[in-house]
C-alpha positions as CSV (number, residue, x, y, z in Angstrom):
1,X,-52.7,14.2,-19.8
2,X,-53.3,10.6,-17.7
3,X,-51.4,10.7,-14.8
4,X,-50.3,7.1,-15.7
5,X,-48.0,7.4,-18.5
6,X,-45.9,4.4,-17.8
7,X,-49.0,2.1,-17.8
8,X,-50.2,3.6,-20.8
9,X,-47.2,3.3,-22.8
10,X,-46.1,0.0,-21.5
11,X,-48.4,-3.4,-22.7
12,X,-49.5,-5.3,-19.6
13,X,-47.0,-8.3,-20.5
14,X,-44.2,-6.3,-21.3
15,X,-44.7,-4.5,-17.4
16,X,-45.3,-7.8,-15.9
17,X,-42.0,-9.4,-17.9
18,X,-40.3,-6.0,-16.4
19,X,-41.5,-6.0,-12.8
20,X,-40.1,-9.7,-12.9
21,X,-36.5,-8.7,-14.2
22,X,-36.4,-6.3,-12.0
23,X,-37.0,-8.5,-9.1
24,X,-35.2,-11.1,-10.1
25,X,-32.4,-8.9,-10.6
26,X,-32.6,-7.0,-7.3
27,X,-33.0,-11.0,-5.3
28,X,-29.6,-11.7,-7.2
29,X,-28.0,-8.7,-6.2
30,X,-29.3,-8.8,-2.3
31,X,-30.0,-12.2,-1.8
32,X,-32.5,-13.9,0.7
33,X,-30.8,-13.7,4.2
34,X,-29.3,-16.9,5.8
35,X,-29.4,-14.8,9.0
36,X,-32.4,-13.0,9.7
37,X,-30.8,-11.6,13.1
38,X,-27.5,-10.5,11.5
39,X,-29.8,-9.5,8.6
40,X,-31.3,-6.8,11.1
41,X,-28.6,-5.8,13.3
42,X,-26.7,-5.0,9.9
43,X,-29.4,-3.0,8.4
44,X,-29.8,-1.8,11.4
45,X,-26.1,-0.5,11.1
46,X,-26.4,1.0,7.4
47,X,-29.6,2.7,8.2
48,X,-27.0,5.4,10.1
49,X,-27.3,8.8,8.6
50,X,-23.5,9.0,7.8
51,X,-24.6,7.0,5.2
52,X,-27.3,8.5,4.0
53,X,-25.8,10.0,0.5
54,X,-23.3,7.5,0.0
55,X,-23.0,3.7,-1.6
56,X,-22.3,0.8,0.6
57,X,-21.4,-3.0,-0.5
58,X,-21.1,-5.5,2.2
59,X,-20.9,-9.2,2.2
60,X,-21.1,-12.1,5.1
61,X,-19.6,-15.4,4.7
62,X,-19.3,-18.9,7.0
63,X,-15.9,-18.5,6.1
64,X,-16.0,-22.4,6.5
65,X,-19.0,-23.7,4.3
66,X,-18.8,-20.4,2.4
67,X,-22.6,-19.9,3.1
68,X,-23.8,-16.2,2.6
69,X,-24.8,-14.6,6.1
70,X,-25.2,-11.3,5.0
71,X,-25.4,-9.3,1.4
72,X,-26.1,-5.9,0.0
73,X,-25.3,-5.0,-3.2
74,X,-22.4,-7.5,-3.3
75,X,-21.7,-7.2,-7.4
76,X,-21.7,-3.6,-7.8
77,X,-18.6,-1.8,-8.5
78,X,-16.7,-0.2,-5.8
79,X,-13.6,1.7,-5.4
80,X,-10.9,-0.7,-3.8
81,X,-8.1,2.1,-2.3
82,X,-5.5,-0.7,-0.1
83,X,-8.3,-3.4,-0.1
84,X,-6.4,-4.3,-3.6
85,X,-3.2,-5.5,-1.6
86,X,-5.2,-8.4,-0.5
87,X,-5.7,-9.2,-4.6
88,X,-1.8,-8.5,-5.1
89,X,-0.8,-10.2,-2.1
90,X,-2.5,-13.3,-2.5
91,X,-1.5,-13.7,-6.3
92,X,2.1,-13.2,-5.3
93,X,2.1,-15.5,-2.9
94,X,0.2,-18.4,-5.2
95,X,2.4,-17.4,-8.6
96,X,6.0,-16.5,-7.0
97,X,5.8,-18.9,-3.9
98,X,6.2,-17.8,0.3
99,X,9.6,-18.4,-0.3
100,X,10.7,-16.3,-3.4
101,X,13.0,-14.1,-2.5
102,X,14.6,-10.2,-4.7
103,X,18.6,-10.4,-5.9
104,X,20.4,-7.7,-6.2
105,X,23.5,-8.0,-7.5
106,X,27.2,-6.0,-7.9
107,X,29.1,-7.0,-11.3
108,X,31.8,-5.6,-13.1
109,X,32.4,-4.4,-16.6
110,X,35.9,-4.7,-17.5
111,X,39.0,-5.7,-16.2
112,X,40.5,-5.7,-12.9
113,X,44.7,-5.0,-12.6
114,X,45.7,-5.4,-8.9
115,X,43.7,-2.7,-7.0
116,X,42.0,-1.1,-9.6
117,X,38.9,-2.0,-11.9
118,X,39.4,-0.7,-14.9
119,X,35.7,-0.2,-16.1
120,X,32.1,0.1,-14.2
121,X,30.3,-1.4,-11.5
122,X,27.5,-2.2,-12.4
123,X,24.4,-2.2,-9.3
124,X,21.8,-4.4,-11.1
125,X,18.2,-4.5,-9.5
126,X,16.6,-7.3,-9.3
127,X,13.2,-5.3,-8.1
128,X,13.7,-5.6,-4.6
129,X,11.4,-3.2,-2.5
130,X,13.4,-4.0,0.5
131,X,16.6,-3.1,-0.7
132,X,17.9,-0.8,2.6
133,X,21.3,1.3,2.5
134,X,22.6,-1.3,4.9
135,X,22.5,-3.8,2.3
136,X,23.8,-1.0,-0.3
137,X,26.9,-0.7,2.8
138,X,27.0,-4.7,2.7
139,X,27.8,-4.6,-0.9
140,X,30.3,-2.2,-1.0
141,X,31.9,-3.6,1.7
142,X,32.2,-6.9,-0.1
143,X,33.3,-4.9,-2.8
144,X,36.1,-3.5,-1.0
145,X,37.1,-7.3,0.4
146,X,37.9,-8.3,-3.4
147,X,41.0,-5.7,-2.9
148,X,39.7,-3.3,-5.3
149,X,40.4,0.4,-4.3
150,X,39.8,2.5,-7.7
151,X,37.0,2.0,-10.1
152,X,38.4,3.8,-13.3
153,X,34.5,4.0,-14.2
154,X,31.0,4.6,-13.3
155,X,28.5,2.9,-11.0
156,X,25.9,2.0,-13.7
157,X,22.4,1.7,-12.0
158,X,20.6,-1.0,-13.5
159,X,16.7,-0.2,-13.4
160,X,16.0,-2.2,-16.1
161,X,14.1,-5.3,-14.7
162,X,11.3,-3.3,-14.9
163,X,9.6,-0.9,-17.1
164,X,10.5,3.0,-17.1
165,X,7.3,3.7,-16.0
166,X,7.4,5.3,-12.5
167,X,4.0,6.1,-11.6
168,X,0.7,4.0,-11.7
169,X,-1.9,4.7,-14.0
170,X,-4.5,7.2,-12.8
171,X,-1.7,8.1,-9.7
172,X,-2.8,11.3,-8.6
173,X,0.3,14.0,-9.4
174,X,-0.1,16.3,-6.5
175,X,0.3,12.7,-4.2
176,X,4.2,12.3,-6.1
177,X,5.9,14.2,-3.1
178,X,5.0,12.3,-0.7
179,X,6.2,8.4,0.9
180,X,3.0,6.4,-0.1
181,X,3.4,6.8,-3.7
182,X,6.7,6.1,-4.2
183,X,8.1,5.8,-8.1
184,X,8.5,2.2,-8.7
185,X,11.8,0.8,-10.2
186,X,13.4,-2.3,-10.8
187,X,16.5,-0.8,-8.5
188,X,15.2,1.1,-5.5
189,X,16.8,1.9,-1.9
190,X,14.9,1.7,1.0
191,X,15.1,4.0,4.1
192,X,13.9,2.4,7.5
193,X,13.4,-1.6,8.4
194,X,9.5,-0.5,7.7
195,X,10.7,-0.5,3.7
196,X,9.9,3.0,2.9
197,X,10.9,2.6,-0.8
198,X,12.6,5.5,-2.5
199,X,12.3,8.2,-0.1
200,X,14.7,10.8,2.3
201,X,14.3,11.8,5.4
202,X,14.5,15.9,5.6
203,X,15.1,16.7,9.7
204,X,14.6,20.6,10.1
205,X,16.2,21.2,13.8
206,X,15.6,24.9,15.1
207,X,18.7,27.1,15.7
208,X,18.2,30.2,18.0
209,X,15.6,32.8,17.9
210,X,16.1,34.8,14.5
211,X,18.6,32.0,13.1
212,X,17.3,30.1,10.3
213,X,16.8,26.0,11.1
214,X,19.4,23.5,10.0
215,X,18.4,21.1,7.5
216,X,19.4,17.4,7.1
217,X,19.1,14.3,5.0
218,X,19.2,10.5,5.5
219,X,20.8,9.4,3.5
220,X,23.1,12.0,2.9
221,X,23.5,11.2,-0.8
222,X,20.2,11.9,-2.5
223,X,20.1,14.0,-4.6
224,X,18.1,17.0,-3.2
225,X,18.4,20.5,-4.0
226,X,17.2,23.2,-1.4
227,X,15.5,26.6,-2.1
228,X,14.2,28.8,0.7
229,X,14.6,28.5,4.6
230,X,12.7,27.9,7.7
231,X,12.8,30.5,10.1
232,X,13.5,29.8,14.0
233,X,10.9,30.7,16.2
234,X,10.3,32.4,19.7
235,X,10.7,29.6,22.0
236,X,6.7,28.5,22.3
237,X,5.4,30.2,18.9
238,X,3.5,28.1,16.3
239,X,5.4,25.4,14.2
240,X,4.7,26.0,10.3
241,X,7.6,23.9,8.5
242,X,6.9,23.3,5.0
243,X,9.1,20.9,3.1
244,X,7.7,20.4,-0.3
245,X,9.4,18.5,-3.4
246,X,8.3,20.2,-6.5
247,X,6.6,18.3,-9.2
248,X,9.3,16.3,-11.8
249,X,12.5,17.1,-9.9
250,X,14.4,16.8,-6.4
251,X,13.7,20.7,-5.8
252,X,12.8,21.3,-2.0
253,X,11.1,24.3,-1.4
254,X,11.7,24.9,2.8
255,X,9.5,27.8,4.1
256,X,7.5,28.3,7.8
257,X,9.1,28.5,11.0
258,X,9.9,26.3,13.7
259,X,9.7,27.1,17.5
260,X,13.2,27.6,19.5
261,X,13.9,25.0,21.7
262,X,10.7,22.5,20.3
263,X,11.3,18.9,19.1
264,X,12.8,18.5,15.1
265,X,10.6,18.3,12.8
266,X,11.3,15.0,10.1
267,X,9.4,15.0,6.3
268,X,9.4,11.7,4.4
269,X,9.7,12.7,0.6
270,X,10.0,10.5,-2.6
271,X,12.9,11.3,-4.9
272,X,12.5,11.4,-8.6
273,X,14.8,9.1,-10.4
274,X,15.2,6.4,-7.5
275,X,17.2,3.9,-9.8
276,X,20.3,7.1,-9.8
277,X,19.3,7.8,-6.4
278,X,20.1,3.7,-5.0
279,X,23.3,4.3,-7.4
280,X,24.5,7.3,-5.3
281,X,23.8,5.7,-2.2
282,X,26.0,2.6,-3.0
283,X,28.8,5.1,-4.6
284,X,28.8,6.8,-0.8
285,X,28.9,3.2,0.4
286,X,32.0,2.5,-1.7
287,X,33.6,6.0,-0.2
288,X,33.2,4.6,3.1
289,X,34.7,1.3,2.7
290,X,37.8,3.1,0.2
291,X,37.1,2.4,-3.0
292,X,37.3,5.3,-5.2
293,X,34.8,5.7,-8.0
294,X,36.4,8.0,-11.0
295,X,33.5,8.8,-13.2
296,X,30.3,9.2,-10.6
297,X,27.0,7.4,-10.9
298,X,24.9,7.2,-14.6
299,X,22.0,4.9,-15.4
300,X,22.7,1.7,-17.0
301,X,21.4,0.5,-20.4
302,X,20.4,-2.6,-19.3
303,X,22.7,-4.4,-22.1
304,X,26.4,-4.1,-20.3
305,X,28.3,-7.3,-20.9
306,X,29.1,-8.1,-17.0
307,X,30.3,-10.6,-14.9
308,X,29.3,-11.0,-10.9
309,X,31.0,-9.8,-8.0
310,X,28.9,-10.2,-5.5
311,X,25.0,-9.6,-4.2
312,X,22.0,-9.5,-1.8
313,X,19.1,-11.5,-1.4
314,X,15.9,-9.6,0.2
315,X,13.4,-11.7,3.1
316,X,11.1,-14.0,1.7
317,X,7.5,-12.9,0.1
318,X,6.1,-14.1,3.6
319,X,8.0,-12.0,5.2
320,X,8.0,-8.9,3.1
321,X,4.2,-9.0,2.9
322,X,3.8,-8.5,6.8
323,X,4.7,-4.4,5.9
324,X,2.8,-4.5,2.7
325,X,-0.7,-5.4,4.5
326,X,0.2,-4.4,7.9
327,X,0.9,-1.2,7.5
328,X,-0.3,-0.8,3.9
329,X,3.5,-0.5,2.1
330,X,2.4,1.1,-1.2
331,X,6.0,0.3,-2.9
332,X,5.9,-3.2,-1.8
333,X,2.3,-4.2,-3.8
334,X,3.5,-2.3,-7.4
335,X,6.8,-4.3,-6.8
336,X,5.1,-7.8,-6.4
337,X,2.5,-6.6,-9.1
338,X,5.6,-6.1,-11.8
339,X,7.5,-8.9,-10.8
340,X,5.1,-11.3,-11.4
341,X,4.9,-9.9,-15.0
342,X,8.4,-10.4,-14.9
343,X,8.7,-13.5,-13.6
344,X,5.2,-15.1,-15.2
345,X,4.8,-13.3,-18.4
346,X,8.3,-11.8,-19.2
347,X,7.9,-8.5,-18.9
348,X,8.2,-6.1,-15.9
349,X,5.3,-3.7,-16.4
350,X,1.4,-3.6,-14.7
351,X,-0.6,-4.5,-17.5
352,X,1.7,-8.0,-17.6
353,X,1.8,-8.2,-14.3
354,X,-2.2,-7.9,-13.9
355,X,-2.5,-10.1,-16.6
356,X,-1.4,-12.7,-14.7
357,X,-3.0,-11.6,-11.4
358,X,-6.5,-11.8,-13.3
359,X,-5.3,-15.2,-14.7
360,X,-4.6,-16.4,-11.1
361,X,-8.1,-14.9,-9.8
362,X,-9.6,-16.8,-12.9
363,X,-8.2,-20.2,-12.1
364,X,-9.5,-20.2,-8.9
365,X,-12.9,-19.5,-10.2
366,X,-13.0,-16.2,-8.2
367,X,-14.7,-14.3,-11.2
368,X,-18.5,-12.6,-11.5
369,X,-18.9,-9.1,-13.0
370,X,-16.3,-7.3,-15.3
371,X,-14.3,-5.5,-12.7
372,X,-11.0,-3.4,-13.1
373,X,-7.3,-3.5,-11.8
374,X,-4.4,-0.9,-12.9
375,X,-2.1,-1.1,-10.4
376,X,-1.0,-3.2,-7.2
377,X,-1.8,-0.9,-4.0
378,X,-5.1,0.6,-4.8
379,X,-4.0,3.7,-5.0
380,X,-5.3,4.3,-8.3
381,X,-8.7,5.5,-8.7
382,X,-9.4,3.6,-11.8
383,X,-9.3,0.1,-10.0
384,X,-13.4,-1.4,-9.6
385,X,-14.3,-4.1,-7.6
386,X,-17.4,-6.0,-6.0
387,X,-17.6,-7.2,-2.1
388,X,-18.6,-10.5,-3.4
389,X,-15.4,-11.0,-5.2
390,X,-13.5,-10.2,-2.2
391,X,-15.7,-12.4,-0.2
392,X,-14.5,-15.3,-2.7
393,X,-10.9,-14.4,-2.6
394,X,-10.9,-14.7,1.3
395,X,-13.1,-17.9,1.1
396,X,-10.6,-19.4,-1.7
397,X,-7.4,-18.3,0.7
398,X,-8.2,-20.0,3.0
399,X,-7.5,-23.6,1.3
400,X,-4.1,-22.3,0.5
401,X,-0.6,-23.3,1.6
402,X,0.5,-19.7,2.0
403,X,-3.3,-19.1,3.9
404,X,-1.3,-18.8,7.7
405,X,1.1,-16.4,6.9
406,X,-1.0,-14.1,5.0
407,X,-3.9,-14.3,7.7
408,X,-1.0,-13.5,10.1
409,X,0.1,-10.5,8.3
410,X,-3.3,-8.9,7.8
411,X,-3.6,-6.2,10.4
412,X,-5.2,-7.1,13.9
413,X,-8.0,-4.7,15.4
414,X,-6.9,-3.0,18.3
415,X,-3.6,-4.6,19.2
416,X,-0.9,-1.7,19.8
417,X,2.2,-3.4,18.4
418,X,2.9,-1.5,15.2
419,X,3.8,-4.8,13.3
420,X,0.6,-6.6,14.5
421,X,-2.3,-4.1,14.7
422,X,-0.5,-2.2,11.9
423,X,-3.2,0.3,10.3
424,X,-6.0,-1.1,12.6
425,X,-3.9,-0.7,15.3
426,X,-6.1,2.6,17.3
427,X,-9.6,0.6,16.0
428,X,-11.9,-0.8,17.3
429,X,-9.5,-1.0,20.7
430,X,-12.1,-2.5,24.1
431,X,-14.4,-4.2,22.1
432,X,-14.5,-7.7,20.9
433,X,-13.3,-7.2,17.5
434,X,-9.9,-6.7,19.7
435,X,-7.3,-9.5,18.8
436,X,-9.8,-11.3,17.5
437,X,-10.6,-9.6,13.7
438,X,-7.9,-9.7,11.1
439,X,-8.4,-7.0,8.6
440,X,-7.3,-5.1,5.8
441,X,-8.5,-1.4,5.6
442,X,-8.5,0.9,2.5
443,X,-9.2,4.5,2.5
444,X,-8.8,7.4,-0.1
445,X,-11.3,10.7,-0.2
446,X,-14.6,9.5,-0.5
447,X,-13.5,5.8,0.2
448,X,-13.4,3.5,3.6
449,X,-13.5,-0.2,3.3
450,X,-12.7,-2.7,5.7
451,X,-12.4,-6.7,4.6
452,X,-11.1,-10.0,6.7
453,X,-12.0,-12.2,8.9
454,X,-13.7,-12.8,12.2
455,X,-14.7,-15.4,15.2
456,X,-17.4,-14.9,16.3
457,X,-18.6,-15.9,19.2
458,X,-19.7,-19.3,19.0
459,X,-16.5,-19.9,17.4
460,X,-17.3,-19.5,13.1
461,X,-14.9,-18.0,11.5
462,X,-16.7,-15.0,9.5
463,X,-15.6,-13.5,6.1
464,X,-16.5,-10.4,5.9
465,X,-16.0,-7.3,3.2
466,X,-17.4,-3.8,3.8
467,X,-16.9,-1.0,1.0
468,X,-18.3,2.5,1.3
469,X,-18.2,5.2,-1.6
470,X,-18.7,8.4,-2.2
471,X,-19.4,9.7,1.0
472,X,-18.5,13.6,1.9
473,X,-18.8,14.8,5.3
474,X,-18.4,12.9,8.2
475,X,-16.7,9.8,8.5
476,X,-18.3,6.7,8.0
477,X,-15.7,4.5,9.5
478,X,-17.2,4.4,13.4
479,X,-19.8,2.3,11.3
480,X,-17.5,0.2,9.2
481,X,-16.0,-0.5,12.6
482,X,-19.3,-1.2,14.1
483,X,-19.9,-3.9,11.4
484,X,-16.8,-5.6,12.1
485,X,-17.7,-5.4,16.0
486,X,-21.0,-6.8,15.5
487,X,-19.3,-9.8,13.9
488,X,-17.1,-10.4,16.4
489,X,-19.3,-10.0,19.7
490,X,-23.4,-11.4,18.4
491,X,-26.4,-10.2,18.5
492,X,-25.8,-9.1,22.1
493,X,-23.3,-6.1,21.1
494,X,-26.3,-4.7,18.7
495,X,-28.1,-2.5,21.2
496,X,-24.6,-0.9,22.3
497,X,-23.8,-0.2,18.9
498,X,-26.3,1.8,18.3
499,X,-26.3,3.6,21.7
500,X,-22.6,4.2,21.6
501,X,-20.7,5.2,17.9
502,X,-17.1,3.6,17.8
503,X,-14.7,7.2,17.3
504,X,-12.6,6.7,14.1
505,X,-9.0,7.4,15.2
506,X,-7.4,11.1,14.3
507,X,-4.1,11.7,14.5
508,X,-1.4,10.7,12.2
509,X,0.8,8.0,14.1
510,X,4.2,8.8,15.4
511,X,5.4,11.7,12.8
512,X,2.6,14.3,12.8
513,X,4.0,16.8,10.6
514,X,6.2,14.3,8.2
515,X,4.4,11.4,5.6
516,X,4.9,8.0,6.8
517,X,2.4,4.7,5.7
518,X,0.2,5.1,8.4
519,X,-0.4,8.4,7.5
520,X,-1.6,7.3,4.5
521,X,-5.0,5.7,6.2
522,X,-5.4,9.5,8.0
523,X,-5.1,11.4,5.1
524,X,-7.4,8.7,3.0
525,X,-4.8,8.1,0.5
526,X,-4.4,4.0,0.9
């Protein structure tokens, strides 16, 4: 047997023809270097044994002249995670304008007689992930001004803007519980100013030794149902609270225990059904402010002949995308990413609405390998995407109206302030990447990409996208991070960087035991 097969079964032309496909093909995929020293310091970076088993993309831009800096494997496929809200954000902004802004309106079926409305109220949604239950109280309170006192009816929630699909495709089910994948409907209530779509607050607050803990929502009106207990501690014994929301339903299953005398303990979960759930919260509202409601709270069909009695308008989209990319609002990204299928191709769904997103990236000549989008936020496993396409999205913002406001709401590296550092807020902290890189992270199991912008130090503004897959073990993201840093400080932070890893934060913000957004980035799901 020759121990040259290949040669032997392969004519001379035929290898040569090969060998230069094969190298024409790997120039196109890594071009030459426009920055030999970057070029090194880089490889220098990815050559760390973190990364040894896994796939990294990265791309380098003058975010100015749109030169490439720096490149490997810019068009191969990589999972996105919350890197995709940059995609959804940016297409919002461009196809609904900085200044659109969510209705949601209160109209009446039937007839009013004096005090009483004989008929429904109708809460229609106009998609608004922002909707809070202040604005449900606002409402009702208008309501109440018009004199009414006694609904003879229903409140009819009105979902119907959007689809009656709740869950993205390829949405993992054993993520439904908790607050970063949120059901998406055209009518959803809010909890907290950060826009936690479509979720409850469960507070388990210890009793005595040997008394079980008491348990509390916010709002007081969804619809959870409770099965089980948790147990009240010796004063200084472990905490073991588990709230969890079974699979399909608004179930609660409360087990564990909870130390005497400790702190409450607050879970975030998602409620099933969140159009009915909005619909109870504003029929609590109405309570409040006196107006009787006969017939409870039902679904609407969407066809209800009605006439208006009043409504809300949300923030604008510059506003509302400040939460979405600063501290990686789920919710807020499949709300845009339906809307603008509403609002662009007539029907509230994802495949309209990425329709129109692809359309958008298409007209702006952002295009190069077949990639893949299925949902808004990334959160989806089935989304594909290539660093270089990224790199083009962040060269093409920048010529855009909206550009300010959306490089404004991208998180900043190391800055504190929860509505300026957002997810990057604990990274990258005493370095020069500090105050100066504007970023968008995305993480999931497997997954931790980084994309944005930097100045460096001779005062070019860098784009820059880094993407690693399919990594197991430890963390890659000291050398994301050191990429970013590198960017941001020249050549002269190199030899640091490799003497000194940058320590990935732990921790899970300000709620340890609950599920807020930020937790979402420490338990890789965004």
């Amino acid at each position: 047997m020759s121990a040259r097969p290949f040669r032997r079964s392969l004519p001379l032309a035929a290898a040569v023809l090969a060998a230069s496909l094969i190298a024409v093909s790997a120039q196109a995929d890594d071009p030459a270097p426009a920055d030999a020293t970057l070029t090194a310091d880089l490889n220098t970076l990815l050559a760390d044994p973190r990364l040894a088993n896994a796939q990294a993309g990265v791309e380098v831009l003058d975010a100015t002249t749109g030169e490439v800096l720096y490149a490997r494997q810019p068009q191969a496929l990589f999972t996105p995670a919350s890197t995709l809200k940059t995609v959804t954000s940016t297409a919002a902004l461009d196809l609904l304008g900085a200044d659109y802004r969510f209705t949601t309106e209160v109209r009446t079926v039937g007839k009013t007689y004096g005090d009483t409305l004989v008929g429904d109220l109708v809460l229609k949604g106009g998609g608004d992930p922002s909707l809070l239950a202040q604005d449900l109280d606002d409402l009702a309170a208008k309501v109440a001004a018009t004199g009414v006192t006694t609904v003879t009816g229903r409140v009819l929630a009105d979902s119907t803007r959007y689809d009656a699909t709740p869950l993205g495709p390829g949405w993992a089910w054993d993520d439904e519980a908790y607050s970063y994948s949120p059901q998406i409907s055209g009518l959803t209530v809010a909890n907290d100013a950060e826009y936690m779509m479509d979720t409850v607050r469960v507070t388990v607050t210890p009793g005595a030794a040997g008394e079980n803990a008491k348990v509390t929502l916010n709002p007081a009106e969804a619809p959870m149902k409770f099965t089980g207990t948790v147990a009240t501690g010796a004063a200084g014994s472990g905490s073991s609270v588990g709230v969890d929301r079974r699979h399909g339903s608004n179930d609660v299953a409360l087990s564990g225990s909870i130390p005497s005398g400790s702190a409450p303990v607050t879970s975030w979960l998602t409620v099933d059904n969140p159009g009915t759930y909005a619909g109870q919260v504003f029929a609590g509202a109405l309570a409040k402010h006196g107006v009787k409601v006969v017939r409870g709270v039902q679904a609407a069909a969407g066809s209800e002949t009605s006439q208006p009695l009043a409504e809300h308008s949300s923030k604008t989209l510059a506003e509302l995308i400040v939460p979405m990319l600063k501290i990686s609002n789920n919710g807020i990204a499949e709300h845009l990413t339906k809307e603008i299928g509403k609002v662009k191709g007539g029907r509230g769904d994802w495949a309209t609405g990425i329709n129109q997103v692809n359309a958008f990236l298409k007209a702006n000549n952002i295009t190069g390998p077949t990639t893949r989008q299925v949902d808004g936020s990334g959160l989806s496993r089935y989304d594909l995407t290539t660093p270089a396409k990224m790199a083009d999205l962040l060269k093409v913002a920048q010529t855009k109206p909206w550009f300010d406001a959306w490089y404004n709401a991208l998180p900043v590296a190391g800055n504190p302030d929860r509505m300026v550092g957002g997810t990057l807020a604990a990274r990258m902290r005493g370095t020069k990447a500090e105050n100066n890189v504007h970023a968008k992270s995305g993480s999931m199991g497997g997954v931790d990409n980084l994309l944005g912008y930097a100045t460096a130090p001779d005062g070019r503004k860098l784009a820059f996208v880094v993407m690693v897959n399919n990594y197991a073990g430890t963390s890659p993201r000291p050398v994301v991070d050191a990429i970013a840093v590198r960017l941001a400080a020249g050549p002269a932070a190199t030899a640091q960087l490799k003497s000194k890893s940058l320590v990935a934060p732990t921790g899970s913000g300000d709620n340890a035991t609950g599920t807020r957004w930020e937790d979402c980035e420490t338990l890789a799901h965004c």
